[in-house]
C-alpha positions in Angstrom: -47.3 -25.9 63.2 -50.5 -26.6 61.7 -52.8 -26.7 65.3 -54.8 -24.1 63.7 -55.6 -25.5 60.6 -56.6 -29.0 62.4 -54.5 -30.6 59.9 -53.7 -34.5 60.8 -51.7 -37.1 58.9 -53.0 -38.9 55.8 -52.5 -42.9 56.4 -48.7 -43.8 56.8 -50.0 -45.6 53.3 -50.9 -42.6 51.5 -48.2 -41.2 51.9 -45.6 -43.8 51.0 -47.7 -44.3 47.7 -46.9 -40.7 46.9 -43.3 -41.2 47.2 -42.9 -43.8 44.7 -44.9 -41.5 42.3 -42.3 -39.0 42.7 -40.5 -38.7 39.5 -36.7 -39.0 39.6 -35.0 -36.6 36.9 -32.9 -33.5 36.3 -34.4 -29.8 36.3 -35.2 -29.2 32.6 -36.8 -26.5 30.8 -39.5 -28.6 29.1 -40.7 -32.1 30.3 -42.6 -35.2 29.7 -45.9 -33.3 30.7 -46.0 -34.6 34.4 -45.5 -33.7 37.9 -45.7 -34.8 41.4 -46.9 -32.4 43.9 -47.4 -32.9 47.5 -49.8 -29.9 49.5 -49.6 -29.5 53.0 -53.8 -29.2 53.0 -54.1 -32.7 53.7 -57.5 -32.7 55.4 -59.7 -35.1 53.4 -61.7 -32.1 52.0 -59.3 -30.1 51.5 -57.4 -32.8 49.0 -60.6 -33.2 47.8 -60.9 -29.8 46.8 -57.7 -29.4 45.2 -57.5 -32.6 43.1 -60.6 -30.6 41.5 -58.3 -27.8 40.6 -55.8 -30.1 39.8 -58.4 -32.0 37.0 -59.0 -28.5 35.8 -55.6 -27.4 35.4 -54.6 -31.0 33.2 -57.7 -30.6 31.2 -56.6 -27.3 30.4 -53.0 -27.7 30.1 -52.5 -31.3 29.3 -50.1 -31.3 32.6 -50.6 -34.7 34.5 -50.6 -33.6 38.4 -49.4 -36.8 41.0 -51.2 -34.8 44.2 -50.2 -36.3 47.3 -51.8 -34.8 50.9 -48.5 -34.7 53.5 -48.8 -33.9 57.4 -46.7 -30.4 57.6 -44.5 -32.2 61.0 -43.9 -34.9 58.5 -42.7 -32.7 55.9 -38.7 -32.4 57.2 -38.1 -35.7 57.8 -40.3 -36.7 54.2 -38.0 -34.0 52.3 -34.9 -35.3 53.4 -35.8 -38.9 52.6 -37.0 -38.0 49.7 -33.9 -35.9 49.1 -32.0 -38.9 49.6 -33.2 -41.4 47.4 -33.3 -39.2 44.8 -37.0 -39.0 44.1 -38.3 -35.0 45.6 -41.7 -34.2 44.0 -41.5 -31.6 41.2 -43.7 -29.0 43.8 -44.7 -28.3 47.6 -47.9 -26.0 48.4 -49.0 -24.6 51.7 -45.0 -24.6 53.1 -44.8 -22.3 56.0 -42.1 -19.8 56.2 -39.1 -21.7 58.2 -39.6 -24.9 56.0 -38.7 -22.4 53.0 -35.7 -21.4 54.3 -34.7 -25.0 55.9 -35.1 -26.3 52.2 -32.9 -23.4 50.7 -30.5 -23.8 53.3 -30.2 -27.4 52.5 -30.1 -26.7 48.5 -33.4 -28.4 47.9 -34.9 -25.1 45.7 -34.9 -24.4 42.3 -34.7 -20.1 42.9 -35.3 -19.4 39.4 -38.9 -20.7 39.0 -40.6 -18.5 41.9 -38.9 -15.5 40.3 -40.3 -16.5 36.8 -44.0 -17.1 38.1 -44.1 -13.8 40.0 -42.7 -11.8 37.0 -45.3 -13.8 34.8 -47.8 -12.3 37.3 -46.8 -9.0 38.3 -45.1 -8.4 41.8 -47.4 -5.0 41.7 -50.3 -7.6 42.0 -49.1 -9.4 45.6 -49.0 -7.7 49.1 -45.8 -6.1 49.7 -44.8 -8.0 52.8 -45.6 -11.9 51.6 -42.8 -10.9 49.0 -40.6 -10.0 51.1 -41.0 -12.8 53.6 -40.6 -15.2 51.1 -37.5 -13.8 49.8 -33.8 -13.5 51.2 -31.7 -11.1 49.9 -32.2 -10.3 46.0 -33.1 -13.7 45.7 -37.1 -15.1 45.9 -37.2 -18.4 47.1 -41.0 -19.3 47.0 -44.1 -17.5 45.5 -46.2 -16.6 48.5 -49.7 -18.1 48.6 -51.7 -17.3 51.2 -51.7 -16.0 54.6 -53.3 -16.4 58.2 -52.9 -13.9 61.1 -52.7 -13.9 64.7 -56.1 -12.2 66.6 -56.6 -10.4 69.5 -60.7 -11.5 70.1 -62.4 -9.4 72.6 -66.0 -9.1 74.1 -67.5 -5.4 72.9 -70.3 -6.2 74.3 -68.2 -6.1 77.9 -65.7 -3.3 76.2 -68.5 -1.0 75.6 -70.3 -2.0 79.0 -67.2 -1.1 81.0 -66.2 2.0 78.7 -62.6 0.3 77.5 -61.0 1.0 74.3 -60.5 -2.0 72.1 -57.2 -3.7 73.4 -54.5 -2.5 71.2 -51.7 -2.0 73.6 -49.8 -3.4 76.4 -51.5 -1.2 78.6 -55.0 -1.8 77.6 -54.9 -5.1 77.5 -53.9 -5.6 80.9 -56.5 -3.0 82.3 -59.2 -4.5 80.4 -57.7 -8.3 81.7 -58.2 -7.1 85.6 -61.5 -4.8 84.9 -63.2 -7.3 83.4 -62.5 -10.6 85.7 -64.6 -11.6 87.7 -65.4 -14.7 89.5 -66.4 -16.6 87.0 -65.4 -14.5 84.3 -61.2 -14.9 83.4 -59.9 -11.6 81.9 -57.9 -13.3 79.2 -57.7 -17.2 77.6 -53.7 -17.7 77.0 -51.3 -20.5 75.8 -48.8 -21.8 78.4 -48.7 -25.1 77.0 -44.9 -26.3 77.1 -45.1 -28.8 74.8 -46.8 -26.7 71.9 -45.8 -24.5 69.4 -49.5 -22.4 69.6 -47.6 -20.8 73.0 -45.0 -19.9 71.0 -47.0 -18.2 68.4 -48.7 -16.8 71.0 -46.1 -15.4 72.7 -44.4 -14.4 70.0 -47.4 -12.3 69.0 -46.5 -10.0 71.8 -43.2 -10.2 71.6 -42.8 -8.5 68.4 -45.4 -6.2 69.7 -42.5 -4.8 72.0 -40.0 -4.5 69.7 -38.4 -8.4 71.1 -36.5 -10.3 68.6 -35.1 -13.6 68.5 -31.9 -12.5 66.8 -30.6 -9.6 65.5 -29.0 -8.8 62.3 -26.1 -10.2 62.7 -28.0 -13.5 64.2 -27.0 -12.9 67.5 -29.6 -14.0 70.2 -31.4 -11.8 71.9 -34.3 -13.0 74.0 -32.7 -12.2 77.1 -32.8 -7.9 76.5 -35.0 -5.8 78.1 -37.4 -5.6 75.3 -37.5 -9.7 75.6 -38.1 -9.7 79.2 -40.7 -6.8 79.5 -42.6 -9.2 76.7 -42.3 -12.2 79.3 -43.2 -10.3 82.2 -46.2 -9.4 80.0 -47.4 -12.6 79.2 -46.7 -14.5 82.1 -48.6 -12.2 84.3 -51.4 -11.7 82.1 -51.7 -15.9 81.9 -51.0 -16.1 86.1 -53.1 -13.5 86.9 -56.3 -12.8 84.4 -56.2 -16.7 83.0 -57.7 -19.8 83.6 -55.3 -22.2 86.2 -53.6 -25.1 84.9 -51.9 -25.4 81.9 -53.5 -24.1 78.4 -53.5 -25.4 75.2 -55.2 -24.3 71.4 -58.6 -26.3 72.7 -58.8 -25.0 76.4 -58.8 -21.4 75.5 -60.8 -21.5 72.7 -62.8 -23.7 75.1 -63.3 -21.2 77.9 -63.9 -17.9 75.7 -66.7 -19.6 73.6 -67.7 -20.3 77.0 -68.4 -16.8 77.8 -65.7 -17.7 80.7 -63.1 -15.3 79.1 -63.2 -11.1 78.0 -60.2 -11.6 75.2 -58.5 -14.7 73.4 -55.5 -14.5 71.1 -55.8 -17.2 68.5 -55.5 -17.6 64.4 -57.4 -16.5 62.1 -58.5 -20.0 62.2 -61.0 -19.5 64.9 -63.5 -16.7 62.7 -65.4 -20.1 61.3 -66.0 -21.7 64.6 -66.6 -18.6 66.2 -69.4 -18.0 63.1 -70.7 -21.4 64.6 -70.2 -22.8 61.4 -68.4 -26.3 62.5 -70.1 -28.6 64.5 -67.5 -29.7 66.2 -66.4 -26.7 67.9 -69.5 -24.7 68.4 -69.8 -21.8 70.5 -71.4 -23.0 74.0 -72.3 -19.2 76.0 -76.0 -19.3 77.4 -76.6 -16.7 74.7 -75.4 -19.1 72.2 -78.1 -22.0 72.3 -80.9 -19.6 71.0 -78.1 -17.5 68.5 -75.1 -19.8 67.6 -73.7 -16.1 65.7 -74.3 -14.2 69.2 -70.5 -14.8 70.3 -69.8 -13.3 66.8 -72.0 -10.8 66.3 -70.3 -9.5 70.4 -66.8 -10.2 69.6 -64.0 -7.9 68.4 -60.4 -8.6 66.8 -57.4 -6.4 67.7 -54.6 -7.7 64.9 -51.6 -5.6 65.4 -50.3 -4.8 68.8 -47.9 -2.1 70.6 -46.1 -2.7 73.2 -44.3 0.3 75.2 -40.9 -0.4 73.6 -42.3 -1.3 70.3 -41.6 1.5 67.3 -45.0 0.4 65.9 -47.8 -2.1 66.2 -46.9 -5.7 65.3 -48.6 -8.8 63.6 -47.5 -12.3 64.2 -48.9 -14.6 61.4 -47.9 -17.3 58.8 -47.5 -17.1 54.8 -47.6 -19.8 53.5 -45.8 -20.7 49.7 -45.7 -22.8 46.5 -41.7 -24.0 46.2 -40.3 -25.6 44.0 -37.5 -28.4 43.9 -34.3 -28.4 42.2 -34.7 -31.8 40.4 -38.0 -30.5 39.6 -39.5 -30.1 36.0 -39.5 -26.4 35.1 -41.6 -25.7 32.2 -44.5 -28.4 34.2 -44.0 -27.0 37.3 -44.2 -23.4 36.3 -47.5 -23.5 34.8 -48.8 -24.9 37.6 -47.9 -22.7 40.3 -48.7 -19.9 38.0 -51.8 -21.6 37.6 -52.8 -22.0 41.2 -51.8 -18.1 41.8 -54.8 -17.3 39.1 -57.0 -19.7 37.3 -57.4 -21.7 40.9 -56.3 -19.6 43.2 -60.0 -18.5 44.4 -61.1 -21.9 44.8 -57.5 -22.7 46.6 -57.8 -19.9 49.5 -62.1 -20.5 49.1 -61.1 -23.8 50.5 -60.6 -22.8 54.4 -61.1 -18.4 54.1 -60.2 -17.9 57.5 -57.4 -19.3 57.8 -56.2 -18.6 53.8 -56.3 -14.7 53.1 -55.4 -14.0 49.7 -51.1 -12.6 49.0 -52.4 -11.4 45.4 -54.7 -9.3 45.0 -55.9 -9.6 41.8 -54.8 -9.5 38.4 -53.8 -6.1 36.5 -56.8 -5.9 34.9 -58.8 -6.4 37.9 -56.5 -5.8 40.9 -59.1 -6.3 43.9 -60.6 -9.8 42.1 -59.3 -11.5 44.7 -59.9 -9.8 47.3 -64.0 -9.7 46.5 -63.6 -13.4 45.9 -62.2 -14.1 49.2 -64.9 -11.6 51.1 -67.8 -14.2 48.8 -65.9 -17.3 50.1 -67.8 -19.8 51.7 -66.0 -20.6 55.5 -66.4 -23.2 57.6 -68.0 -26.6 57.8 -70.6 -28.4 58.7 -72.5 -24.9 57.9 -70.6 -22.7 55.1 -71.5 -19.3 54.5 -69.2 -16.4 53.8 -67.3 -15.2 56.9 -68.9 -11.3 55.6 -72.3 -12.1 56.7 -71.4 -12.8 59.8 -68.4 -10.3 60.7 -68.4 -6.7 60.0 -65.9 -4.8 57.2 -64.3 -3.7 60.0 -63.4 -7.1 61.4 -62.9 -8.1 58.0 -60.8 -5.4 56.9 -58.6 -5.9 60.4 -57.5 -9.0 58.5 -56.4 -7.1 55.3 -54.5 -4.6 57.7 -52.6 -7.2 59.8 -50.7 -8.6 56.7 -49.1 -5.1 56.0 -47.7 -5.5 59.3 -46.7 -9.4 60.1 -43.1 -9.7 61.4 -42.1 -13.0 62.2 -38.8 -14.0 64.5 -35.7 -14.5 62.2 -37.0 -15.2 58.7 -36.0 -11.9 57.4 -32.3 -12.1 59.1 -31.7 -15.7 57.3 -32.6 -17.8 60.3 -35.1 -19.9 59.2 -33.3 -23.2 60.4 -33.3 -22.1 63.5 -37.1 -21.2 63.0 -37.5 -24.0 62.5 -35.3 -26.2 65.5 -37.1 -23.6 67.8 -40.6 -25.2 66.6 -39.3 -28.6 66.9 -37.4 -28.5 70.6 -40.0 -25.2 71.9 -37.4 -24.0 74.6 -39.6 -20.6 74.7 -42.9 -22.0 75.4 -40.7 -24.1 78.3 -40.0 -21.0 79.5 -43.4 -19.4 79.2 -44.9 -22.1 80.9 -42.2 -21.8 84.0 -43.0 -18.5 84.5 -46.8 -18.5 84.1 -46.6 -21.7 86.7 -44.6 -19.3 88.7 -41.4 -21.6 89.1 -39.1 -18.4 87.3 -39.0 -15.1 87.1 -39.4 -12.6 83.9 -35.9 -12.0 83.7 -34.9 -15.9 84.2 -37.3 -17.1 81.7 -35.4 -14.4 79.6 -32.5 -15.8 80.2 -33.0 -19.2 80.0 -35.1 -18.5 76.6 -32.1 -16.8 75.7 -29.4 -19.7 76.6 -31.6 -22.7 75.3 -31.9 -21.3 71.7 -28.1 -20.3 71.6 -27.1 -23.7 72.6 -29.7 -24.8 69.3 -28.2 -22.4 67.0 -24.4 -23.8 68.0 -25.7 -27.9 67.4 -27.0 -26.2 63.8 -23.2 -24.9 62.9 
């Protein structure tokens, strides 16, 4: 789900072009010199930017790269066609988790390359946790890339006003959701959107927070345990009773908080640009904004893990994002690039969107935080770039750093990632969500039927 990253579809064209550049051979250790590679950035500037890596990397390594820009809902459907006739690109950047483990699953990974490129770099030099997300078992099935978060954005000028901590916990949020509403004022801007994956993130966000899981170990389901329904009984009352009426999408309650209309948002990482007043398009509109387009920022917080009460520890939705590569794929080609894009480019391939594209590796051994000053330098945004730490504080910034160390995400680690992935497609949680914030069911029925609509997934998946 790429809401976030306001990706949308090259033409149908572009596309189809790319696919009959794909090259159509076996996985060999050394090659004709040329590769196909699609990237999920497929914004305009975003392909832009890369082909300009891409230039670099063939002038450097006499590598010709076929770069082809591909919608991420596309990408399935594209993968199995492609699959099909025979002709996968060599590489795929900017694959979210569940597509990783959907193309394993189906036998479309070559396993050995991502191991290769991360020993070529060090595994000492990527976080801890995009390693293990990418990886099942003893076996790594993508090099992680780059990774954006789930926030918690809150008002400190109201916080501080009305004495609240910052809202790090079931029970703070809720008592800063009800102190701070007023008449005009909503205590909280939350998805209920059924149709929408962005409720599911943001539900999911709490639901790990409270110790909720979508399956088990043994990949059982379990949305309908007392964990699970605390979690819905959670969110739905926070968005029925301290949100905005009517349903709510990623542009309503982004919308009302950059209003001033709302104390606290959860949202991506995404939002930090926008919020900076650095994209036209989706500028910040509170009185105080006309005169200061950074006031919303300069009065805004960011929580990124929460705890719920049956949670062991705080807990951080968010989304890594990979290089993989394909079994018909040329190795010694398609290694050097991915290696390539994980150092030579890699600061101009996060600097392309910062706020949504926080560095996995750190920096090389010789200069283990080089990535991490490149990314606080990184200019965000659009229409107005600038680097996202002259507008937030270290301690926002550093929120960001801390959040990856504790991301969980439903079912990737316990193997699921097909149904990950079915979940995304036929979004029988945010149904649920929706139900219950409308007020048609209960906690412990949208529980339960959570609960019985993904089991009856998993079974069509057998």
């Amino acid at each position: 789900m790429r809401s976030f990253r306001r990706t949308k579809a090259l033409a149908a064209a572009a596309v189809a072009a790319g696919l009959a550049l794909t090259s159509c051979s076996a996985p060999q250790d050394d090659d004709g010199r040329t590769i196909t590679v699609w990237s999920l950035e497929n914004l305009t500037e975003r392909v832009t930017a890369t082909q300009r890596i891409v230039d670099r990397f063939t002038a450097e390594t006499g590598v010709e790269v076929e770069l082809v820009g591909v919608d991420e809902n596309q990408l399935s459907q594209l993968v199995m066609s492609a699959a099909a006739a025979g002709r996968l690109p060599d590489v795929i950047g900017g694959v979210p988790l569940a597509a990783v483990r959907q193309m394993s699953s189906n036998g479309l990974l070559d396993e050995r390359v991502p191991d290769q490129v991360v020993g070529d770099l060090g595994p000492g030099t990527f976080t801890p946790k995009a390693l293990d997300l990418t990886r099942q078992g003893g076996t790594r099935l993508a090099v992680p890339s780059d990774a954006w978060t789930q926030l918690l954005v809150y008002r400190t000028d109201l916080f501080e006003e009305a004495g609240l901590p910052a809202p790090e916990t079931y029970a703070d949020i809720e008592n800063a959701a009800e102190t701070l509403q007023t008449g005009r004022r909503k205590g909280i801007s939350l998805a209920t959107d059924p149709s929408d994956a962005f409720t599911q993130q943001s539900f999911e966000y709490f639901a790990l927070a409270n110790g909720c899981e979508l399956v088990d170990a043994g990949g059982d389901i379990r949305l309908d345990t007392p964990e699970c329904r605390r979690a819905f009984a959670f969110y739905g009352d926070l968005a029925k009773d301290y949100g905005p009426s009517g349903i709510q999408n990623v542009d309503t309650t982004r919308a009302t908080y950059f209003a001033g209309r709302s104390a606290m948002i959860v949202w991506s990482s995404f939002i930090l640009d926008e919020l900076a007043g650095l994209r036209d398009d989706a500028l910040p509109s509170c009185p105080q904004c006309a005169d200061d387009p950074e006031w919303l920022a300069d009065n805004s917080g960011v929580v990124s893990a929460v705890k719920g009460p049956d949670g062991a520890a705080p807990a951080q939705f968010g989304e890594v994002t990979s290089w993989t590569v394909t079994t018909t794929a040329h190795q010694g080609s398609s290694r050097e690039f991915v290696r390539y894009m994980l150092d030579e480019g890699y600061g101009d391939w996060f600097g392309m969107a910062p706020e949504g594209k926080f560095p996995v590796r750190t920096g090389p051994p010789d200069d283990p935080d080089k990535f991490q000053r490149a990314w606080d330098e990184a200019d965000a945004g659009v229409d107005t770039r600038k680097p996202l730490s002259e507008v937030f504080s270290a301690e926002t910034l550093d929120r960001q750093r801390e959040g990856l160390q504790e991301m969980r995400r439903w079912g990737i680690v316990q193997g699921q990632g097909p149904l990950v992935g079915a979940t995304l497609g036929e979004l029988p949680v945010p149904k649920a969500v929706s139900a219950q914030a409308g007020g048609q069911l209960s906690a412990r029925e949208a529980a339960e039927q959570a609960d019985e609509d993904v089991t009856a997934i998993q079974e069509s998946l057998r």
